[in-house]
Residue, then its C-alpha position, 0 to 999 in steps of 0.5 A: x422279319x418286316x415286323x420284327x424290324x417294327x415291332x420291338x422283338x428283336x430281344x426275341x431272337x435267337x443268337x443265329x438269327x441276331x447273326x443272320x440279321x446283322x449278316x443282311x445289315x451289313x450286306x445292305x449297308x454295302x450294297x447301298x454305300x455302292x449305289x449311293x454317295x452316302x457321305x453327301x446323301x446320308x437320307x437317300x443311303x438309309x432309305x435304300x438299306x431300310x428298303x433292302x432289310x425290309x423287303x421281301x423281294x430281292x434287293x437291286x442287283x441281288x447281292x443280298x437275296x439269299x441272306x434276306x431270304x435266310x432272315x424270313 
């Protein structure tokens, strides 16, 4: 999935995993938006979502393992 992100083969994807995808997303986005004040560090919010849907291991407090591990 990491160099998927990268790599410009996201047309390559099927509808379930284009779903399983977004699911992380917006799971990260979230997890991020808790941890951050995204509004006043908008670099510091991107990094931690970059991180969480790149990341193989589990992001922290884990609420997006199980849906990053569906996208591997």
């Amino acid at each position: 999935m990491n160099e998927c992100l990268f790599t410009n083969c996201l047309d390559e994807l099927s509808e379930t995993e284009m779903l399983k995808l977004q699911d992380l997303r917006e799971c990260a986005e979230n997890t991020c938006e808790a941890m951050f004040d995204c509004a006043d560090d908008e670099d510091t919010c991107q990094g931690c979502v970059w991180q969480i849907m790149g990341s193989t291991n589990p992001p922290p407090a884990g609420e997006c393992e199980a849906l990053a591990i569906a996208c591997q």
